[in-house]
LOVORO-996932 format. One record per residue (C-alpha): residue number from 1; x, y, z; residue in one letter. Coordinates in steps of 0.02 Angstrom, whole numbers, plus 50000, padded with zeros to 5 digits. Layout:
<recs>
<rec><nr>NUM</nr><c1>X</c1><c2>Y</c2><c3>Z</c3><rest>A</rest></rec>
...
</recs>
This chain:
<recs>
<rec><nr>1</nr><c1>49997</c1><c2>51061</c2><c3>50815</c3><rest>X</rest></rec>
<rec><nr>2</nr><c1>49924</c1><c2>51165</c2><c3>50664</c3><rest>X</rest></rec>
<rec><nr>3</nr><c1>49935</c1><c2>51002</c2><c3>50526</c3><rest>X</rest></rec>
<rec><nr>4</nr><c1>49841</c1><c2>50838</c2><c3>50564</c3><rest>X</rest></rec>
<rec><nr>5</nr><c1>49873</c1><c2>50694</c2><c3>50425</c3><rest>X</rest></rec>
<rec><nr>6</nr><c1>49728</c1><c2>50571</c2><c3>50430</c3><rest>X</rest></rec>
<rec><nr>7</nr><c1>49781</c1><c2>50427</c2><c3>50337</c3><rest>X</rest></rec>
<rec><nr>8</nr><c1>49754</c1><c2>50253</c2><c3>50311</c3><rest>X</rest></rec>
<rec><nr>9</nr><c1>49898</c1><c2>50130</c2><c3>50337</c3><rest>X</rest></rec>
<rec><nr>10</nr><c1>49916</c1><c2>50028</c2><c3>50211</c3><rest>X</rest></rec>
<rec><nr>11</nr><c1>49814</c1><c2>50157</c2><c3>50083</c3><rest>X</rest></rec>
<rec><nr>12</nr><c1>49956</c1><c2>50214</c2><c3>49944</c3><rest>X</rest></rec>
<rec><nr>13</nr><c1>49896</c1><c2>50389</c2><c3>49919</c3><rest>X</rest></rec>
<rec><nr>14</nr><c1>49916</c1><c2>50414</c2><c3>50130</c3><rest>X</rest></rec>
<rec><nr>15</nr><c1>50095</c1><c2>50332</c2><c3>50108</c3><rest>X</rest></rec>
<rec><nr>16</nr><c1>50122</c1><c2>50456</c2><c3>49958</c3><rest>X</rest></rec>
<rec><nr>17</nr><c1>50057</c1><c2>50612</c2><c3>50049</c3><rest>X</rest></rec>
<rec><nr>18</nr><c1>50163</c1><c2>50549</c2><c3>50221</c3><rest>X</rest></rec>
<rec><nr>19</nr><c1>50308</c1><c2>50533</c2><c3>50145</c3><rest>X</rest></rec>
<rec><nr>20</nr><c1>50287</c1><c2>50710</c2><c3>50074</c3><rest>X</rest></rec>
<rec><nr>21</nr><c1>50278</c1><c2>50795</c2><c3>50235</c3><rest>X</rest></rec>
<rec><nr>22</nr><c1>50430</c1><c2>50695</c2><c3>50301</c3><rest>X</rest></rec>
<rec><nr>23</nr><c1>50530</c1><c2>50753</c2><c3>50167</c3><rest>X</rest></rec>
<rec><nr>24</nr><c1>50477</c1><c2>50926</c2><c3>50188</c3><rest>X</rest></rec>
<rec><nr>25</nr><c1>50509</c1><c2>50921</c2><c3>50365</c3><rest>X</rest></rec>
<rec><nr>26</nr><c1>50369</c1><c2>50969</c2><c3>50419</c3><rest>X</rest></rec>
<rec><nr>27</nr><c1>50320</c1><c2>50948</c2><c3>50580</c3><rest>X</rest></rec>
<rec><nr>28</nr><c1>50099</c1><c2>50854</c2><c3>50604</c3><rest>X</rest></rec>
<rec><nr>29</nr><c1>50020</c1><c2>50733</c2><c3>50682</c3><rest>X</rest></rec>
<rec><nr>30</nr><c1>49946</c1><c2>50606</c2><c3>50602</c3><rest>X</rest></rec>
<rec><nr>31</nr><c1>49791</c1><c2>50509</c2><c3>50630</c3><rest>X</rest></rec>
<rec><nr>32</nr><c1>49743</c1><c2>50333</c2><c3>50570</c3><rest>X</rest></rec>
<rec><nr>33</nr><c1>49570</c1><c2>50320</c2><c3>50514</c3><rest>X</rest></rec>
<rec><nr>34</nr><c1>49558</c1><c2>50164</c2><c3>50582</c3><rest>X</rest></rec>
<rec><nr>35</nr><c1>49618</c1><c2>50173</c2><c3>50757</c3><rest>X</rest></rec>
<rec><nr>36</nr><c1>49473</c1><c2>50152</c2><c3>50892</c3><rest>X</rest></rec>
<rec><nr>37</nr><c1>49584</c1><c2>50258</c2><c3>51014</c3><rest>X</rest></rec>
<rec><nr>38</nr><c1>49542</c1><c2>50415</c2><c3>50910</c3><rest>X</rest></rec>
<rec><nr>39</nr><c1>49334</c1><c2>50387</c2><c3>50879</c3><rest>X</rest></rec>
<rec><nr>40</nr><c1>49304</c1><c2>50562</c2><c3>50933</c3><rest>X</rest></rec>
<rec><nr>41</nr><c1>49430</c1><c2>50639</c2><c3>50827</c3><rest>X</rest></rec>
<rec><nr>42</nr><c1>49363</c1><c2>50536</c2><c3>50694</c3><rest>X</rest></rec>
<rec><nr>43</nr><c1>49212</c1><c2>50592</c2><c3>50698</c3><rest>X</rest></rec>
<rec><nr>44</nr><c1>49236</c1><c2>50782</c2><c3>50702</c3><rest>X</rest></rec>
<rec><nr>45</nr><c1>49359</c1><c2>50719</c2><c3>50560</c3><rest>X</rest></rec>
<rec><nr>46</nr><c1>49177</c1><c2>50665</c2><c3>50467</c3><rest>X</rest></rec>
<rec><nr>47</nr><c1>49081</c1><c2>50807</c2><c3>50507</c3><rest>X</rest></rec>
<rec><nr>48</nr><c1>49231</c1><c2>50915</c2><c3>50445</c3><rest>X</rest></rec>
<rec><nr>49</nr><c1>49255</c1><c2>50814</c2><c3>50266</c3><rest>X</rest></rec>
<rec><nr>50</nr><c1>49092</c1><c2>50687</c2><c3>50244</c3><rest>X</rest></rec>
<rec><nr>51</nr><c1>49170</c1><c2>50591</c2><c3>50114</c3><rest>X</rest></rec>
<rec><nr>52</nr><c1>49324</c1><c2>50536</c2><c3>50229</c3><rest>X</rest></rec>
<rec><nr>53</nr><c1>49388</c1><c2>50504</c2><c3>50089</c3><rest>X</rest></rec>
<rec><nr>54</nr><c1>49585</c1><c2>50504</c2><c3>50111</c3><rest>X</rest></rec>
<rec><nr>55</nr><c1>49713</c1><c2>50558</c2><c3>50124</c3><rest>X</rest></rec>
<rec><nr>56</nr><c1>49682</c1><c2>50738</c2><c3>50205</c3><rest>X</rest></rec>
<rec><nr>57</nr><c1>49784</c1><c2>50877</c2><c3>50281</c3><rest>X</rest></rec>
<rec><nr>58</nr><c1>49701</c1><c2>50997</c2><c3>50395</c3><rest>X</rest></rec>
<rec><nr>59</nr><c1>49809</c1><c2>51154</c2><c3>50440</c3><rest>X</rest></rec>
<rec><nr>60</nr><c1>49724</c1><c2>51243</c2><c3>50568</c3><rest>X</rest></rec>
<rec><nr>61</nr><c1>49835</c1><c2>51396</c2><c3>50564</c3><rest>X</rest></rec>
<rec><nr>62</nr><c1>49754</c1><c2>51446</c2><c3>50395</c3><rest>X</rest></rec>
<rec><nr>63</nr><c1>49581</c1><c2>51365</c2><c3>50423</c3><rest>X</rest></rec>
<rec><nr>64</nr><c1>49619</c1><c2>51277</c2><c3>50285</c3><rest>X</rest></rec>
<rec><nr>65</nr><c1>49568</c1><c2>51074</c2><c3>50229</c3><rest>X</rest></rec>
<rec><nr>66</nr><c1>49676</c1><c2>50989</c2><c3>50065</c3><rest>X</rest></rec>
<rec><nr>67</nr><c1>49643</c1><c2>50822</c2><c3>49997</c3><rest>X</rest></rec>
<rec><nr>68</nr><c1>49733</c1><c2>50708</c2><c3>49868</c3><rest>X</rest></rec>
<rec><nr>69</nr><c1>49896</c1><c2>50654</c2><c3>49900</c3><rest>X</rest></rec>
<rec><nr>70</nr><c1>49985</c1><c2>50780</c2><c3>49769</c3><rest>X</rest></rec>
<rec><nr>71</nr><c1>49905</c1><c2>50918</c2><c3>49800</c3><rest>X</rest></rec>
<rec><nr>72</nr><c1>49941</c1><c2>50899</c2><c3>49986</c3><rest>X</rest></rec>
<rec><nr>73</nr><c1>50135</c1><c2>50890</c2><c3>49907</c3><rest>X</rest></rec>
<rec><nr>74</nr><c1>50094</c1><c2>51056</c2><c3>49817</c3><rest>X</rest></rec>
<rec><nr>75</nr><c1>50007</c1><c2>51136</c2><c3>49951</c3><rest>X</rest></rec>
<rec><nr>76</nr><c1>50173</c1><c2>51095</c2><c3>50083</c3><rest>X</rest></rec>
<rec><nr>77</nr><c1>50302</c1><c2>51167</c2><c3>49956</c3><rest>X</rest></rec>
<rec><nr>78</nr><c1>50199</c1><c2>51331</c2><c3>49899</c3><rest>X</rest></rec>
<rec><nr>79</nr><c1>50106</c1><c2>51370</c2><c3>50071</c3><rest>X</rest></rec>
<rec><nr>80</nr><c1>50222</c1><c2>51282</c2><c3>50196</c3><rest>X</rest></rec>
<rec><nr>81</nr><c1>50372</c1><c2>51379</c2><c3>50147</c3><rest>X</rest></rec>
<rec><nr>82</nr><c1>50482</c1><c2>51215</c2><c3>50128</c3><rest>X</rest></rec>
<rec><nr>83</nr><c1>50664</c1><c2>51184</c2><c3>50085</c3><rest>X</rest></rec>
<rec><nr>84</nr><c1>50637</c1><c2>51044</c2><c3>49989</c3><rest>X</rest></rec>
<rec><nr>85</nr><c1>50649</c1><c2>51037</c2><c3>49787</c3><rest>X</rest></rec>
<rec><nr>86</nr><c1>50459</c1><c2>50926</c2><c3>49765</c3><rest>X</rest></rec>
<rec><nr>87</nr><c1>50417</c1><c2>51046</c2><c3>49652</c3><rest>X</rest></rec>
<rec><nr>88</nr><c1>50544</c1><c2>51137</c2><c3>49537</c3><rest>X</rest></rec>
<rec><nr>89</nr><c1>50505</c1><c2>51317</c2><c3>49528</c3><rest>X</rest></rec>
<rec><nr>90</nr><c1>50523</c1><c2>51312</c2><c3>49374</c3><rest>X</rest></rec>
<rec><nr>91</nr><c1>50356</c1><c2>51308</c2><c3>49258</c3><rest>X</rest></rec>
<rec><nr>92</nr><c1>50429</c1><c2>51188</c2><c3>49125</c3><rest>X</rest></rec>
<rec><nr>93</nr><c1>50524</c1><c2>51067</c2><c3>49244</c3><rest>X</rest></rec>
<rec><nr>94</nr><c1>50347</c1><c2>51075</c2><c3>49346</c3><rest>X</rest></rec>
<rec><nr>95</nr><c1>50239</c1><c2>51013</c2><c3>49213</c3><rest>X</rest></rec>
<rec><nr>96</nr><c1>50367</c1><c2>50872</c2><c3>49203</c3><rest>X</rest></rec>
<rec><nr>97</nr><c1>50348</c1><c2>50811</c2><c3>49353</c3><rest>X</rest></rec>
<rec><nr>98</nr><c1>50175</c1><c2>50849</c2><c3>49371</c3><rest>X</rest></rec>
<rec><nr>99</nr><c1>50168</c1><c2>50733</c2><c3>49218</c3><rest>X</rest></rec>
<rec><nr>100</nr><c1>50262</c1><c2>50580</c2><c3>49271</c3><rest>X</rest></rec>
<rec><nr>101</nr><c1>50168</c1><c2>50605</c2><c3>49456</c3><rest>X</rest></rec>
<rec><nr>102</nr><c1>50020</c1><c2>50580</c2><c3>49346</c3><rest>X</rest></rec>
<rec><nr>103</nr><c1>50068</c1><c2>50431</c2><c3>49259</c3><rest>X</rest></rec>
<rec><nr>104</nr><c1>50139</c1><c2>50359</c2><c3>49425</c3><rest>X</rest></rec>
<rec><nr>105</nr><c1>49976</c1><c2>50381</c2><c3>49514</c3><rest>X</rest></rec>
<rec><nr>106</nr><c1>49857</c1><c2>50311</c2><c3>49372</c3><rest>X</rest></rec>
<rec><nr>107</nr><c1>49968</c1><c2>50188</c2><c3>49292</c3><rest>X</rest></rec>
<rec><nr>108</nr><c1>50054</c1><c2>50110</c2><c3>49454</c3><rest>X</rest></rec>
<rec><nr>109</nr><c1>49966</c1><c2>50178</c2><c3>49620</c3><rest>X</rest></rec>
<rec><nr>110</nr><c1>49789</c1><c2>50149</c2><c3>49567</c3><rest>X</rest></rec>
<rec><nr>111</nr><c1>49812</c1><c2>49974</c2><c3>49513</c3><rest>X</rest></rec>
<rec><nr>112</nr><c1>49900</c1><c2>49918</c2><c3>49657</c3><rest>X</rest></rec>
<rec><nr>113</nr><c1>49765</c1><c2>50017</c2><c3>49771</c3><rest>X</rest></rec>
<rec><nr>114</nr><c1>49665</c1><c2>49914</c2><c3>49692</c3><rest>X</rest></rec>
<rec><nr>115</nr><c1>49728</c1><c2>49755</c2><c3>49702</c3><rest>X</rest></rec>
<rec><nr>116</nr><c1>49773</c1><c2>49770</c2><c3>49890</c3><rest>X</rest></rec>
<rec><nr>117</nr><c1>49609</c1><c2>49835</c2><c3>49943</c3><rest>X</rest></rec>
<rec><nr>118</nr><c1>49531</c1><c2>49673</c2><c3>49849</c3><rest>X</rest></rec>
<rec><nr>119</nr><c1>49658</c1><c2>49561</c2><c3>49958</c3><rest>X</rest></rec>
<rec><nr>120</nr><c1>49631</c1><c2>49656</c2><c3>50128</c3><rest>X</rest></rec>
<rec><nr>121</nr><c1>49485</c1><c2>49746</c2><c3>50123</c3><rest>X</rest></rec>
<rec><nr>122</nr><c1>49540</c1><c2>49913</c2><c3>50156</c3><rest>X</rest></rec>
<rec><nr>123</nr><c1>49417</c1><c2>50051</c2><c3>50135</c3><rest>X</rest></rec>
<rec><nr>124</nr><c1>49331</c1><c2>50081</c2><c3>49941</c3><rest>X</rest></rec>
<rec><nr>125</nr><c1>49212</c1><c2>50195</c2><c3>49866</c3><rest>X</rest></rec>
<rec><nr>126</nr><c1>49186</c1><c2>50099</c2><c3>49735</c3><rest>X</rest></rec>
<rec><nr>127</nr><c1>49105</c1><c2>49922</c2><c3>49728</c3><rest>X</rest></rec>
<rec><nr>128</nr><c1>49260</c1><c2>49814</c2><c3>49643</c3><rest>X</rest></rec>
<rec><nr>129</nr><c1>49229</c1><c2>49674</c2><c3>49567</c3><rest>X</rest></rec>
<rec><nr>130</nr><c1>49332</c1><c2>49557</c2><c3>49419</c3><rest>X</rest></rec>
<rec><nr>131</nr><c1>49307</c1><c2>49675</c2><c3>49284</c3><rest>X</rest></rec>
<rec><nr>132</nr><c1>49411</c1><c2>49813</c2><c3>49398</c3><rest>X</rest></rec>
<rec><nr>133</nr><c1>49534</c1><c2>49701</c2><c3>49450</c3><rest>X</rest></rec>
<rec><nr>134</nr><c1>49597</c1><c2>49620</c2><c3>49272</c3><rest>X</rest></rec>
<rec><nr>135</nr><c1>49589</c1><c2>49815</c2><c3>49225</c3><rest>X</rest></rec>
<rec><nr>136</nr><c1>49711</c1><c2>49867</c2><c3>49377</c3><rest>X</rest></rec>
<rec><nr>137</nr><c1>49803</c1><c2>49728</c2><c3>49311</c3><rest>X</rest></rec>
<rec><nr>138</nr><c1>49810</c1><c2>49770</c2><c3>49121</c3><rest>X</rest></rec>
<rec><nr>139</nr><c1>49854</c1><c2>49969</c2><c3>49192</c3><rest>X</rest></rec>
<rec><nr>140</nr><c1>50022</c1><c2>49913</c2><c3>49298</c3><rest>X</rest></rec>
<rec><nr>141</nr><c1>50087</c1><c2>49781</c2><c3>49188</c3><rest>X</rest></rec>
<rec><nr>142</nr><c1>50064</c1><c2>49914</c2><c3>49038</c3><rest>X</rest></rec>
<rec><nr>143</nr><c1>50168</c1><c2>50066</c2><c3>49139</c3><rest>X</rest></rec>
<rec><nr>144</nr><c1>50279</c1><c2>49980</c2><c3>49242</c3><rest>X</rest></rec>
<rec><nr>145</nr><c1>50378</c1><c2>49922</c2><c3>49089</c3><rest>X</rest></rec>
<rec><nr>146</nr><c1>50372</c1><c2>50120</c2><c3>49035</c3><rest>X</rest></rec>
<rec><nr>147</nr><c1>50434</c1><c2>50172</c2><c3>49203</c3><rest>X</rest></rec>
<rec><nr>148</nr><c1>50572</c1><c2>50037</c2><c3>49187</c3><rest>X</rest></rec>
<rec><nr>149</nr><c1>50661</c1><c2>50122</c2><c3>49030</c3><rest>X</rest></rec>
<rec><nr>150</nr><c1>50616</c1><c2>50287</c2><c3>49128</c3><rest>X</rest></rec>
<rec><nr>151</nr><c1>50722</c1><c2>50271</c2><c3>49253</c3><rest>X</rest></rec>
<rec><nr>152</nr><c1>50864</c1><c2>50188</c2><c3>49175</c3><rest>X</rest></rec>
<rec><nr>153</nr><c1>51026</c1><c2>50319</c2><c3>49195</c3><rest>X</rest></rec>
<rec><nr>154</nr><c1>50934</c1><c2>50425</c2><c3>49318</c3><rest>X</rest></rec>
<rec><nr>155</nr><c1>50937</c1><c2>50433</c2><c3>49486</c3><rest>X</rest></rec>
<rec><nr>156</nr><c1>50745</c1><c2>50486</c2><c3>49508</c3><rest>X</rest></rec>
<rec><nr>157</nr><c1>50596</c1><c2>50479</c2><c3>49412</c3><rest>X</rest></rec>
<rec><nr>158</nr><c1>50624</c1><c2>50681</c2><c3>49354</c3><rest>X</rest></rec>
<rec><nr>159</nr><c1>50818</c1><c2>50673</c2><c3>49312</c3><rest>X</rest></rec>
<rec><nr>160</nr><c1>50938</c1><c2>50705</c2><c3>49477</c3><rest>X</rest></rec>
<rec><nr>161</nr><c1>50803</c1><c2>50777</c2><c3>49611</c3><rest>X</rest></rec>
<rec><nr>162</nr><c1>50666</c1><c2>50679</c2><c3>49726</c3><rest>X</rest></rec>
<rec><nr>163</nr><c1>50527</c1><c2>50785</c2><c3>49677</c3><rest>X</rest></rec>
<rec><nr>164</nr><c1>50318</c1><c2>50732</c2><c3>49712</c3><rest>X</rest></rec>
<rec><nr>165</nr><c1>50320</c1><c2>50599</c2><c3>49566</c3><rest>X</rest></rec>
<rec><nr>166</nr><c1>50435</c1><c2>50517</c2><c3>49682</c3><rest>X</rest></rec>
<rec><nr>167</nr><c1>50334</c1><c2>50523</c2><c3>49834</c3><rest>X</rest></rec>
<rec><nr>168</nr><c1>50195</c1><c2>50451</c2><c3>49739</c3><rest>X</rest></rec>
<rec><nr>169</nr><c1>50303</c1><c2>50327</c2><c3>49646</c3><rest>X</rest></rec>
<rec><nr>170</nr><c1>50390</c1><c2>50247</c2><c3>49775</c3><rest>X</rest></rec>
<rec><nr>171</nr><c1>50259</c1><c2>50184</c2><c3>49871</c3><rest>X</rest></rec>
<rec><nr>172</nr><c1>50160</c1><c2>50122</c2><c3>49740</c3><rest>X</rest></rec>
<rec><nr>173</nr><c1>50335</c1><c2>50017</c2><c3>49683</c3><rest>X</rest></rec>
<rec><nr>174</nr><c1>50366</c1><c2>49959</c2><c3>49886</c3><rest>X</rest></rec>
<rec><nr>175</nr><c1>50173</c1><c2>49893</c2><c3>49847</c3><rest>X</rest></rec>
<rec><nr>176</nr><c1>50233</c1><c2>49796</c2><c3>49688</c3><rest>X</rest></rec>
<rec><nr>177</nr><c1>50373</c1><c2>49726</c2><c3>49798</c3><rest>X</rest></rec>
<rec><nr>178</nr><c1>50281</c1><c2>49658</c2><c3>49943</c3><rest>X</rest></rec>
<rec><nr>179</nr><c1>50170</c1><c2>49562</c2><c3>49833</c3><rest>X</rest></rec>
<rec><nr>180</nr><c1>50324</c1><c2>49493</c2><c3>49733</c3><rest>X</rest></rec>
<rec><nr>181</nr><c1>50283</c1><c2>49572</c2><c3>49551</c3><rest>X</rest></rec>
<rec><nr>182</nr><c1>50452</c1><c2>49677</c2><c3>49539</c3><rest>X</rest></rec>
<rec><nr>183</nr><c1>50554</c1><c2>49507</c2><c3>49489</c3><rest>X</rest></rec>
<rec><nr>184</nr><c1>50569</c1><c2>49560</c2><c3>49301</c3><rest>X</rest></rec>
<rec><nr>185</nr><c1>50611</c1><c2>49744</c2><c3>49334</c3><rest>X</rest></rec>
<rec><nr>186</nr><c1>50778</c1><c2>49770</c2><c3>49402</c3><rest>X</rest></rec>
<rec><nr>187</nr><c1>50810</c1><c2>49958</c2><c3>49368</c3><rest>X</rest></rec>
<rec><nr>188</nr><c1>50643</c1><c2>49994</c2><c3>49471</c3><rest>X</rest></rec>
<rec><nr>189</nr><c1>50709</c1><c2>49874</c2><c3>49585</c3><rest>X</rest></rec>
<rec><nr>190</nr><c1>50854</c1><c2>49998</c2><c3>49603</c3><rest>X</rest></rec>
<rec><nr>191</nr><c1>50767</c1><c2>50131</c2><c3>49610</c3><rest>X</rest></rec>
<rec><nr>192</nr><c1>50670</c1><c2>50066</c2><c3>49781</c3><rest>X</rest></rec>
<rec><nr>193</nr><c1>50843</c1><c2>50015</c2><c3>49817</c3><rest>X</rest></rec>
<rec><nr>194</nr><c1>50871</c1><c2>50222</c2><c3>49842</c3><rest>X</rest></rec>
<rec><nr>195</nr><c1>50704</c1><c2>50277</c2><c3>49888</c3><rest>X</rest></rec>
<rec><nr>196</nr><c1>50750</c1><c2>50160</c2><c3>50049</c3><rest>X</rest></rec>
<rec><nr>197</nr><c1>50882</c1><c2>50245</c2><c3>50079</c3><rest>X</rest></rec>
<rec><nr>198</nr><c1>50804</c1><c2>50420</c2><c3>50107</c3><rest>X</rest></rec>
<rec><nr>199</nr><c1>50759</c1><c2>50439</c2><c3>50300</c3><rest>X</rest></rec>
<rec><nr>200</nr><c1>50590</c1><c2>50526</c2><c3>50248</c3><rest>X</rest></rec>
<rec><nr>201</nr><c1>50536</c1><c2>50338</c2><c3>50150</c3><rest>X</rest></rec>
<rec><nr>202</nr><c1>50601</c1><c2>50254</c2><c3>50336</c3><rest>X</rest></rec>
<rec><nr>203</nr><c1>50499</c1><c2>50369</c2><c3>50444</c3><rest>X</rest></rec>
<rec><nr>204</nr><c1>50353</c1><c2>50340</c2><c3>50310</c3><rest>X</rest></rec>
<rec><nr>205</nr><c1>50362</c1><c2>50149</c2><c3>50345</c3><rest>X</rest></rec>
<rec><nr>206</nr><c1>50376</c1><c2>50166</c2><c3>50506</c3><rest>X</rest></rec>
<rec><nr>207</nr><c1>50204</c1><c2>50261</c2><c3>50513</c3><rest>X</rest></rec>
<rec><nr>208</nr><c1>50132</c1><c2>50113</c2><c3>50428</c3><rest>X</rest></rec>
<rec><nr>209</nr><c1>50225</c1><c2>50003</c2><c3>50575</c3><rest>X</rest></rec>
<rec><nr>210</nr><c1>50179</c1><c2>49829</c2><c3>50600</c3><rest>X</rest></rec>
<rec><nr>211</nr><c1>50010</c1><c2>49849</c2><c3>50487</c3><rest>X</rest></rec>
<rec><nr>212</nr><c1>50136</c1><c2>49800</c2><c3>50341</c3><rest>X</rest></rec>
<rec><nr>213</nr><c1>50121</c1><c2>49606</c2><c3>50385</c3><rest>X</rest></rec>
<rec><nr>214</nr><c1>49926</c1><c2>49629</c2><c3>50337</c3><rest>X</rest></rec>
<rec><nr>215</nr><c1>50004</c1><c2>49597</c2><c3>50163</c3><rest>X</rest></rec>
<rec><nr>216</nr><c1>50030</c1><c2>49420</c2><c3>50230</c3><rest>X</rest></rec>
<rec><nr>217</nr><c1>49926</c1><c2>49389</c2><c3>50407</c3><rest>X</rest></rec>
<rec><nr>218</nr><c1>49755</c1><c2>49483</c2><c3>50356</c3><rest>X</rest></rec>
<rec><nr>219</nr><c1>49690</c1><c2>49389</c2><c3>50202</c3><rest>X</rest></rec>
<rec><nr>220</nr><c1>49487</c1><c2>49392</c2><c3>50163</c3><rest>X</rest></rec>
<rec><nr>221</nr><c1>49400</c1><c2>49239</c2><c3>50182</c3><rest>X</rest></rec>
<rec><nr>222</nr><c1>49459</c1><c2>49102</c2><c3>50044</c3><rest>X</rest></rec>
<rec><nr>223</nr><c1>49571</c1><c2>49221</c2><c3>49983</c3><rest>X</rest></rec>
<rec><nr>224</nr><c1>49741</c1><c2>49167</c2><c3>49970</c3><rest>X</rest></rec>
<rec><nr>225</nr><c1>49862</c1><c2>49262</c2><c3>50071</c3><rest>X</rest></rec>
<rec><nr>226</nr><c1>50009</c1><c2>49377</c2><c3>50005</c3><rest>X</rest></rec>
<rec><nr>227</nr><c1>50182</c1><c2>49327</c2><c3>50058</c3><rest>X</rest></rec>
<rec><nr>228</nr><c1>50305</c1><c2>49442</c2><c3>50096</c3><rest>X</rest></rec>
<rec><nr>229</nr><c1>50465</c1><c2>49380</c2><c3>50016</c3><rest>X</rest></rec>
<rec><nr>230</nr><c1>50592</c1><c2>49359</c2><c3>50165</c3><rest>X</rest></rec>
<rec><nr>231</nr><c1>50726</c1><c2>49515</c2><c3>50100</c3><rest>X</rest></rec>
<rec><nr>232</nr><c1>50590</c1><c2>49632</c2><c3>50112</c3><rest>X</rest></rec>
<rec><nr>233</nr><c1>50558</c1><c2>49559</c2><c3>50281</c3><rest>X</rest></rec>
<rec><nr>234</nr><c1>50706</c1><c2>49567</c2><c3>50355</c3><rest>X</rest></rec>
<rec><nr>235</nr><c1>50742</c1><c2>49723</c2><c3>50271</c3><rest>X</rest></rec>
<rec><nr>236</nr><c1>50574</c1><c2>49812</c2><c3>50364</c3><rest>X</rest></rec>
<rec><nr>237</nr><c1>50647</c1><c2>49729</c2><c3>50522</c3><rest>X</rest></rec>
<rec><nr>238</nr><c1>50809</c1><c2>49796</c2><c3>50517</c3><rest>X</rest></rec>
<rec><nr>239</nr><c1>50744</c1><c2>49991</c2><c3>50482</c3><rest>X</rest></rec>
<rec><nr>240</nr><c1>50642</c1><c2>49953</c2><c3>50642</c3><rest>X</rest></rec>
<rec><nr>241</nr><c1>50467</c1><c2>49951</c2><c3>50544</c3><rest>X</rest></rec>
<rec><nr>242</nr><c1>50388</c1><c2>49810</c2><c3>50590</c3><rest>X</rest></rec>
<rec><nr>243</nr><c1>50466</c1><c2>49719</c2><c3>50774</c3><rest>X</rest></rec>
<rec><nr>244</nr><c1>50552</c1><c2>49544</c2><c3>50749</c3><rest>X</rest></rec>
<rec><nr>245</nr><c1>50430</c1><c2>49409</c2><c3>50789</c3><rest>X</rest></rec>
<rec><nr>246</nr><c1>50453</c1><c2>49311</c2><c3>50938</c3><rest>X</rest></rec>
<rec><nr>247</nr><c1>50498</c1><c2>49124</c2><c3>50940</c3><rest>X</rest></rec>
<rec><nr>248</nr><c1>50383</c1><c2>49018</c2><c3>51025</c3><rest>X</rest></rec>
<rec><nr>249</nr><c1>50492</c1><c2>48932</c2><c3>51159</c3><rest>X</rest></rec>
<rec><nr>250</nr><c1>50447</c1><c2>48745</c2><c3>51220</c3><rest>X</rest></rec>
<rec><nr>251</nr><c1>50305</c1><c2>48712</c2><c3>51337</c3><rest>X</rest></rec>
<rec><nr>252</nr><c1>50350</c1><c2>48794</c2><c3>51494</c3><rest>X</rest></rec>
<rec><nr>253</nr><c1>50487</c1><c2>48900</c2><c3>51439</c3><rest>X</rest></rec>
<rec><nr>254</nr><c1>50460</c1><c2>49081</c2><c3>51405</c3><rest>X</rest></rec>
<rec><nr>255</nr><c1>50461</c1><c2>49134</c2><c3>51223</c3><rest>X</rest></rec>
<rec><nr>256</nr><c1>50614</c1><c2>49190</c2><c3>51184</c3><rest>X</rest></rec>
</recs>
């Protein structure tokens, strides 16, 4: 396989970058950074990019290694010789999306990367403390509002076509709706409505798999836990990302 995806899970910009590469049909195997089974690849993975940080594409047909999440988008519609319309050809409807991918990723992604890696201690190179967090904070509840009247009349975040500030949006908004924060934002709330409905978001999810209840069963210590809200619950159940939990049957019966 000539493109290897090492990701992290729950880790937006590894959502963003997956769900690139499923919408550009391309065809990789990807690599959790924290699966055990894998500690050898990891490691060559180290020695190969020493700041692990992620996400990263290796393509090992051109010797080549790309990191960041939109620039991994770029790099599959210029170099990978994709179908897709990510990036409009186009130089002014490029900058356009280039520009809303940017506000997507620092206004929305970053705080919620943030936030979640403060509630389940996924990898940071950065200390965080309070200061960060009521800034992540002041970031999303300044741009979500923005990307509300955005999107309102269009079908995706660059008029008609799911380009890259898409892929980088709709995580970041699936994020917002896990931990309940969407309530007051029903054209965004749309809007996930039809990123859900593109198999390339499904196949994302189900890369992520059962690691989405962390948002609920992997709190820190005396940190309250998030709660997924039961629609979004059911909703990952019935696109087969996370497996319906089994009922505890009475003592000697089998669970059922």
């Amino acid at each position: 396989m000539s493109l290897e995806l090492w990701y992290h899970p729950l880790d937006i910009a590894s959502q963003m970058a997956a769900l690139a590469l499923f919408e550009c049909g391309a065809d990789f195997v990807a690599h959790s950074i924290e699966d055990a089974c894998v500690e050898n690849a990891r490691l060559t993975f180290l020695e190969r990019w020493p700041t692990g940080q992620l996400p990263v594409l290796m393509d090992h047909n051109w010797d080549e290694l790309i990191f960041g999440s939109s620039v991994i988008a770029e790099y599959l519609h210029v170099y990978g010789g994709s179908g897709s319309q990510l990036l409009p050809t186009d130089p002014e409807e490029g900058r356009e999306v280039r520009r809303w991918t940017r506000l997507a990723a620092a206004g929305v992604a970053w705080p919620m990367s943030i936030l979640c890696q403060e509630k389940l201690n996924l990898p940071v190179w950065v200390q965080i403390g309070p200061s960060e967090c009521e800034r992540a904070l002041r970031q999303r509840d300044l741009n979500l509002p923005i990307l509300e009247d955005r999107i309102l009349g269009r079908t995706w975040l660059v008029e008609e076509t799911f380009t890259i500030a898409d892929c980088q949006l709709g995580p970041a908004l699936l994020c917002c709706e896990a931990r309940q924060e969407l309530q007051d934002y029903p054209y965004l709330r749309d809007y996930l409505d039809r990123c859900w409905e593109r198999p390339a978001f499904q196949k994302m999810l189900r890369l992520v798999g059962d690691r989405f209840l962390r948002y609920s069963d992997y709190p820190l210590e005396d940190v309250a836990p998030l709660v997924l809200a039961p629609p979004l619950l059911q909703r990952l159940r019935e696109a087969k990302v996370i497996s319906p939990r089994k009922k505890p049957g009475r003592p000697g019966e089998p669970e059922r």
